[in-house]
KEKE-534387 format. One record per residue: residue number from 1; residue in one letter; chain; x, y, z of N, C-alpha, C in turn. Coordinates in Angstrom, 2 decimals. Layout:
<nodes>
NUM; A; A; X; Y; Z; X; Y; Z; X; Y; Z
...
</nodes>
This chain:
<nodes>
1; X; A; 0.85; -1.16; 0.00; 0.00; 0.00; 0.00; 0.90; 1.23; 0.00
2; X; A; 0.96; 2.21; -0.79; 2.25; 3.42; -0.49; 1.38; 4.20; 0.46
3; X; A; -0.20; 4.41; 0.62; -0.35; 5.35; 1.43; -1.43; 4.66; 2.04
4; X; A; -1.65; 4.56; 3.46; -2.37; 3.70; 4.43; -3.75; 4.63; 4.84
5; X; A; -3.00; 5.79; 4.69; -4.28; 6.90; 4.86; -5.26; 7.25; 3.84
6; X; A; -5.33; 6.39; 2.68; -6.37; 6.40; 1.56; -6.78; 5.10; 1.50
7; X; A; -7.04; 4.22; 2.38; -7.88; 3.22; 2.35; -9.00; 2.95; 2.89
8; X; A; -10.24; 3.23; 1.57; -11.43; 3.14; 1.91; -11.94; 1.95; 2.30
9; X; A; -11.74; 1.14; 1.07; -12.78; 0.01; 0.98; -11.88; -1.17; 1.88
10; X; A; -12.67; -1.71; 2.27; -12.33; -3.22; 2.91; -12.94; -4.19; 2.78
11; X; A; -12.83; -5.72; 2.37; -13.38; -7.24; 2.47; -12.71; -8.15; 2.59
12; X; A; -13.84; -8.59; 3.36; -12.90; -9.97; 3.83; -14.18; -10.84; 3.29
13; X; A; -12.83; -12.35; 3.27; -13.23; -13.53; 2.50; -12.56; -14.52; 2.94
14; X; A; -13.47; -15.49; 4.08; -12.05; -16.57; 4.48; -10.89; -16.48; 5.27
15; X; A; -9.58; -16.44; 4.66; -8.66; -15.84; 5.30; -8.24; -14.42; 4.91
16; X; A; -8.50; -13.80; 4.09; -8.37; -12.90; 3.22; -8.88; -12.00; 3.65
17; X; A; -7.87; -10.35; 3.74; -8.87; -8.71; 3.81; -8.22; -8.35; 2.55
18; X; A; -8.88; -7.87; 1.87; -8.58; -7.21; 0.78; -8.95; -5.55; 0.82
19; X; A; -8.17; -5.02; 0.94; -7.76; -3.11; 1.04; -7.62; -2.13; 0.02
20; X; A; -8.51; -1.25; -1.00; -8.02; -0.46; -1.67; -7.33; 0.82; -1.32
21; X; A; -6.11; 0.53; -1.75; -5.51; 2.10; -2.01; -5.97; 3.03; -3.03
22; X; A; -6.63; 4.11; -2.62; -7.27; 5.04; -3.25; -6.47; 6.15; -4.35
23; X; A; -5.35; 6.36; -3.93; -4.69; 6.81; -4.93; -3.31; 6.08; -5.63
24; X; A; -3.00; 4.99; -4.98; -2.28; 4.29; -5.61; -3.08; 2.96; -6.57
25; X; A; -4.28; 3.52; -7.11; -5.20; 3.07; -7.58; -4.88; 0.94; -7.74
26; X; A; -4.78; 0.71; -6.66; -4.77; -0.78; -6.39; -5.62; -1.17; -5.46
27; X; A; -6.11; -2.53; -5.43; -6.36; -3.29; -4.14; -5.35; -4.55; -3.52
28; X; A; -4.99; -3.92; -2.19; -4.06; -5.07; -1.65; -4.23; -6.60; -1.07
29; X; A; -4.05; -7.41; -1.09; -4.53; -8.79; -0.29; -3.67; -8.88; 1.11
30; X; A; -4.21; -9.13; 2.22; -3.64; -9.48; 3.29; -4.18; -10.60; 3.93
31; X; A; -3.97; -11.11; 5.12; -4.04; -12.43; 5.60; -4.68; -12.28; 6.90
32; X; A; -5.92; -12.19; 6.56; -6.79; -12.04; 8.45; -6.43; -12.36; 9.50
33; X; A; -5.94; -13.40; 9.49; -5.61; -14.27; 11.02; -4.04; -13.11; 11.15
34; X; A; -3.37; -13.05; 10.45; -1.84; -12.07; 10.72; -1.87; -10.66; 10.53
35; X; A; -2.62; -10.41; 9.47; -2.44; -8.80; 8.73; -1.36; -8.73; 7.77
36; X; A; -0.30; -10.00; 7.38; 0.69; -10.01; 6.78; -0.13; -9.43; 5.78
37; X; A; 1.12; -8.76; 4.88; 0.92; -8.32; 3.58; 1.20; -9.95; 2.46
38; X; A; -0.49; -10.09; 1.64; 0.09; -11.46; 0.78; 0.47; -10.85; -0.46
39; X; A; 0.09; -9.75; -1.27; 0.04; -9.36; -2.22; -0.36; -7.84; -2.58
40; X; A; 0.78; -7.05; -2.44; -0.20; -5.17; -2.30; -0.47; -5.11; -3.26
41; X; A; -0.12; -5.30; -4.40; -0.75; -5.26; -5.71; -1.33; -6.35; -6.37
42; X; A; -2.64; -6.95; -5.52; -3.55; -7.53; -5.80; -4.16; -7.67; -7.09
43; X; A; -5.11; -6.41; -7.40; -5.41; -5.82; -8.57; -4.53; -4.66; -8.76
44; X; A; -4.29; -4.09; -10.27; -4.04; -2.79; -10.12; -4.55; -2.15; -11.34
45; X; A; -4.16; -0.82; -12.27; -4.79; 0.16; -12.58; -6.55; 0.52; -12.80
46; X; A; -6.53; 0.10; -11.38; -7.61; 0.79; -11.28; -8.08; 3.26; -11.41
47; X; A; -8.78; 3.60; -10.87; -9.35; 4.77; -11.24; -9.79; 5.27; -9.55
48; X; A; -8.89; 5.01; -8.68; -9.72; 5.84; -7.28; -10.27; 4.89; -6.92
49; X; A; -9.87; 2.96; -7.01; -11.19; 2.33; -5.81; -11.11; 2.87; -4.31
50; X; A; -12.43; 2.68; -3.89; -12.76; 3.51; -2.74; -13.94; 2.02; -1.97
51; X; A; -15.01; 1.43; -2.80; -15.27; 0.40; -2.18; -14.92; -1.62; -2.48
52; X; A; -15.60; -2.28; -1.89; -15.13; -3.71; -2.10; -16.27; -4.45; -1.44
53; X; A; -16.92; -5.32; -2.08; -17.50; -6.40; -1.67; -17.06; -7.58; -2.62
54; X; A; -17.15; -9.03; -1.69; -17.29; -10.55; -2.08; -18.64; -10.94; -2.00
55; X; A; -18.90; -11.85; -3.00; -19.79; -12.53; -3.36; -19.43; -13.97; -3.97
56; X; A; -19.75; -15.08; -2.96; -18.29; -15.85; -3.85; -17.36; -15.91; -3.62
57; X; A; -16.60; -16.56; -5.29; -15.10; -16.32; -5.42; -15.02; -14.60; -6.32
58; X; A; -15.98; -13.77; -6.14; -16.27; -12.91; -7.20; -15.65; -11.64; -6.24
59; X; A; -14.90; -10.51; -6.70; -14.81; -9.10; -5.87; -14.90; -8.26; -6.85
60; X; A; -15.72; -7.54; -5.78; -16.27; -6.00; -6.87; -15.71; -5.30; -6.59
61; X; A; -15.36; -4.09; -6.76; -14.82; -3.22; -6.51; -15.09; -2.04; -7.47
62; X; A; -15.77; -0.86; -6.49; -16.14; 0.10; -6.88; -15.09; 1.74; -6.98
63; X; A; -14.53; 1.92; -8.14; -13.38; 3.12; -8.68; -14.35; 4.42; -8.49
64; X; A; -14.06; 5.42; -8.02; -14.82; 7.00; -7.82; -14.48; 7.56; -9.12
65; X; A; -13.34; 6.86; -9.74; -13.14; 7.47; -11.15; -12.57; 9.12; -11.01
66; X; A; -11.36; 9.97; -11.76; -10.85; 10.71; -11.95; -11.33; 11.73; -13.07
67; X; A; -12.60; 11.62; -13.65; -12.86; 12.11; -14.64; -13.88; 13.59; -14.29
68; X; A; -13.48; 14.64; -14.52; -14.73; 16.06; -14.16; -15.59; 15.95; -14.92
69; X; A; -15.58; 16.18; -15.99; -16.41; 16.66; -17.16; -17.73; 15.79; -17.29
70; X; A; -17.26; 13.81; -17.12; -18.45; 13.45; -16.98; -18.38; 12.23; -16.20
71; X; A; -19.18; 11.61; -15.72; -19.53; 10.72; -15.12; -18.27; 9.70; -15.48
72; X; A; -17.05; 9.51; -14.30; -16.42; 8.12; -14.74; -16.01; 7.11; -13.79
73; X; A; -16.88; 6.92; -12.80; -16.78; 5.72; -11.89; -17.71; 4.64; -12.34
74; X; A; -17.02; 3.64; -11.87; -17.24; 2.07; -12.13; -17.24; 0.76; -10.89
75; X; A; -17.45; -0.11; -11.50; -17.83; -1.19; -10.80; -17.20; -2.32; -11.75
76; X; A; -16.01; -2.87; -11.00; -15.42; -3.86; -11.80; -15.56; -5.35; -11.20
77; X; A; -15.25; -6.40; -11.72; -15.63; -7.49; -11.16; -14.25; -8.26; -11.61
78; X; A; -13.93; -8.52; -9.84; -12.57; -9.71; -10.34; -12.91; -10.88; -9.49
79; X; A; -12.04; -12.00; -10.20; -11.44; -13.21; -9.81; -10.96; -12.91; -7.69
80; X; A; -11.63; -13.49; -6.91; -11.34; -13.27; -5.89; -10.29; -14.16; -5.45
81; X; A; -9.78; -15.00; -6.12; -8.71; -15.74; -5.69; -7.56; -15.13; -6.44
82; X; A; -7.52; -15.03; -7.66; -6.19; -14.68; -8.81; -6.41; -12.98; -8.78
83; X; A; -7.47; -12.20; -8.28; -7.17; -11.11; -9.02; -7.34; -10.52; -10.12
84; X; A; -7.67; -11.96; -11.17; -8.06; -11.54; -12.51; -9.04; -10.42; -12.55
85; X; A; -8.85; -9.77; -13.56; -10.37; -9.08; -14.03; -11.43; -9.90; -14.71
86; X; A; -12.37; -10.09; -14.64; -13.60; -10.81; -15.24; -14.33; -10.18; -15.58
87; X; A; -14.24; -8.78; -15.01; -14.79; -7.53; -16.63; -14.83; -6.08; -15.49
88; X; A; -13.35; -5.70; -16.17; -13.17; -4.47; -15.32; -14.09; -3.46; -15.55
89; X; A; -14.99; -3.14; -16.08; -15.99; -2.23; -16.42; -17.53; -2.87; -16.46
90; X; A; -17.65; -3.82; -15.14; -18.99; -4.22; -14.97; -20.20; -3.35; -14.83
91; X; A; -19.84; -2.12; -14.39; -21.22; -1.12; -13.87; -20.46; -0.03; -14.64
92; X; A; -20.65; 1.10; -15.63; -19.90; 2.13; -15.84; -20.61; 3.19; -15.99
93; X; A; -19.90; 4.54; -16.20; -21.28; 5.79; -16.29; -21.45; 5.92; -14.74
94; X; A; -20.85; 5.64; -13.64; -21.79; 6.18; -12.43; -20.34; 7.45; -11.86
95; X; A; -21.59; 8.09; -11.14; -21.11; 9.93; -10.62; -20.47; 9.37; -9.42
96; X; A; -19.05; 8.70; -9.03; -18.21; 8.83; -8.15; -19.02; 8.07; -6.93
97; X; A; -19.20; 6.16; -7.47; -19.64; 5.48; -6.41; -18.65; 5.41; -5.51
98; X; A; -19.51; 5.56; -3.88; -18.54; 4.84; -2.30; -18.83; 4.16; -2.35
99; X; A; -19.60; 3.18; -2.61; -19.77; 1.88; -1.35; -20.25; 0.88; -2.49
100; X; A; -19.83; -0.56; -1.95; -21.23; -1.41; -2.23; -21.31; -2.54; -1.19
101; X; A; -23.10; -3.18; -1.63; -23.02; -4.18; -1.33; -23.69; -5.50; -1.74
102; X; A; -23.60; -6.64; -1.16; -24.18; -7.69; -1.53; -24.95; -8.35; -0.58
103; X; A; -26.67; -8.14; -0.74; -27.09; -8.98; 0.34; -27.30; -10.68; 0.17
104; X; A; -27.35; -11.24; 0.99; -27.08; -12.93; 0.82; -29.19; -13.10; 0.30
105; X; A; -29.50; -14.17; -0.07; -30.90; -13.91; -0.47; -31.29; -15.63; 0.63
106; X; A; -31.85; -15.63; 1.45; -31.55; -16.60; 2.59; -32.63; -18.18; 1.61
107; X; A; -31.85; -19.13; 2.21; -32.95; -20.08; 1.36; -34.29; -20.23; 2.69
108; X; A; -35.13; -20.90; 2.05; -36.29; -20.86; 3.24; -36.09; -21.75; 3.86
109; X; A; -36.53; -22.06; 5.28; -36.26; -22.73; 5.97; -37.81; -23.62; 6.13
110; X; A; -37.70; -24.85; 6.80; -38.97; -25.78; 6.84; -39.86; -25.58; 7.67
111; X; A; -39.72; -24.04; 8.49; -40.99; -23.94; 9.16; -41.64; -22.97; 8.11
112; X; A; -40.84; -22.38; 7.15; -41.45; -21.05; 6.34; -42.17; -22.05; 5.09
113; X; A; -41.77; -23.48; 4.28; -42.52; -23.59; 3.99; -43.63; -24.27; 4.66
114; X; A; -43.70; -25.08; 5.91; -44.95; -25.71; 6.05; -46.24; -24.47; 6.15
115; X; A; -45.27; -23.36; 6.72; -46.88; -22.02; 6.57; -46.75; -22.16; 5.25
116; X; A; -46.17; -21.54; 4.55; -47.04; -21.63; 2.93; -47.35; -22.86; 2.54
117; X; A; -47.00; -24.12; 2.38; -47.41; -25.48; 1.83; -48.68; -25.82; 2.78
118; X; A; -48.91; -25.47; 4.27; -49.63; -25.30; 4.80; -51.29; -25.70; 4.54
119; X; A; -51.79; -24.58; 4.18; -53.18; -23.97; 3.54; -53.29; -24.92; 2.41
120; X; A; -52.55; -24.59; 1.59; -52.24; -25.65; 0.07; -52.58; -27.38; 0.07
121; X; A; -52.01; -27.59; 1.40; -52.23; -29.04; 1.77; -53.39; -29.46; 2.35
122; X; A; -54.22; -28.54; 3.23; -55.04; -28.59; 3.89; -56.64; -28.46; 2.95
123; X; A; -56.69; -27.27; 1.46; -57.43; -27.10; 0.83; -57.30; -28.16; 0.06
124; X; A; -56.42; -28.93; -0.15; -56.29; -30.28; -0.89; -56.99; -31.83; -0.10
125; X; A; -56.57; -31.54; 1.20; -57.25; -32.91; 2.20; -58.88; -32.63; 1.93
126; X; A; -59.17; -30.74; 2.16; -60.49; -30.77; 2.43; -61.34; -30.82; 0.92
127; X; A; -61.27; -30.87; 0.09; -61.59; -31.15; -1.30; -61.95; -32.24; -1.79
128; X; A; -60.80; -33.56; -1.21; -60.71; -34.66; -1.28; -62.02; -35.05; -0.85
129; X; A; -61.81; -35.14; 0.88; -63.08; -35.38; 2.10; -64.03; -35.07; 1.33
130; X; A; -64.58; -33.76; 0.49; -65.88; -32.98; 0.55; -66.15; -33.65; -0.74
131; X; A; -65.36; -34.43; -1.66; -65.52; -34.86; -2.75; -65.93; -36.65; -2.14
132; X; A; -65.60; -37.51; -0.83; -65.61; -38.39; -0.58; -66.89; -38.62; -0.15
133; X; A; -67.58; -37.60; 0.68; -68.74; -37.16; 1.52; -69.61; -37.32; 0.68
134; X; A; -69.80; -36.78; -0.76; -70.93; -36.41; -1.90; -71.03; -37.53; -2.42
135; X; A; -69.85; -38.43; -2.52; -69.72; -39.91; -3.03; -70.74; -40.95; -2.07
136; X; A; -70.73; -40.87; -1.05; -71.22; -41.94; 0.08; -72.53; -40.87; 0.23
137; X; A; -72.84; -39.75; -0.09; -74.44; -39.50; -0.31; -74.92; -40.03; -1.32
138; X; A; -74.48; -39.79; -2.19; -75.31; -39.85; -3.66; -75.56; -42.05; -3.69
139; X; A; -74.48; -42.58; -2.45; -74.77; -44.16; -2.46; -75.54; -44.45; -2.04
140; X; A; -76.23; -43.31; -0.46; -77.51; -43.83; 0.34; -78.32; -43.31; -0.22
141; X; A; -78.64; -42.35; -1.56; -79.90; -41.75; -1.86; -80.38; -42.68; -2.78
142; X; A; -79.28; -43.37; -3.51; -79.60; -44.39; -4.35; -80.33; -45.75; -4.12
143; X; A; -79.98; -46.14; -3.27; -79.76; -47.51; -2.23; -80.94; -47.71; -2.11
</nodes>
């Protein structure tokens, strides 16, 4: 990192914090459990990153971009293990993003479906019954 006092963004992943330097337009890799430095030049020519989220093996990382005249911050998407880029210009056109994030989307759990499967199961038993009931009338009216 050449300057410690321009580091916005932070994520962690595993063992992994990953740190952008804001004007040494990189993100660094370090080692959670130590803080060792694994790699300061993680990614690099980036444009001002300032934020970082994981998703995955996936890191985003959001550049504030250097440009006045018009809109030039971005949202790039790398390789969270190698660093690769996997498309440094995933989000582009935005007015000097800080932050991002990623919310997890939770799977449902088996009390959330028995309420919804619930009703569903129950309008199905009682259908059945009310269809069984009309059966054993229509036998004694006959009879």
């Amino acid at each position: 990192m050449t300057n410690p006092h321009t580091s916005f963004g932070l994520a962690v992943s595993g063992n992994h914090v990953f740190v952008t330097d804001f004007f040494g337009n990189t993100v660094g890799e370090y080692n959670a459990a130590t803080g060792a430095a694994i790699n300061l030049r993680f990614i690099t020519g980036l444009d001002e990153p300032d934020g970082l989220t994981v998703s995955g093996n996936t890191l985003f990382v959001s550049s504030f971009g250097s440009g006045l005249a018009q809109p030039s911050g971005k949202v790039g998407e790398y390789d969270a293990t190698t660093g690769t880029a996997v498309n440094a210009s995933f989000i582009t056109g935005l007015n000097g993003p800080t932050g991002l994030a990623v919310g997890a989307v939770p799977e449902p759990s088996p009390l959330s479906l028995m309420i919804a499967g619930g009703p569903a199961l129950l309008g199905v038993m009682l259908r059945k019954n009310t269809a069984s009931h009309r059966a054993s009338l229509s036998n004694c009216d006959g009879g």
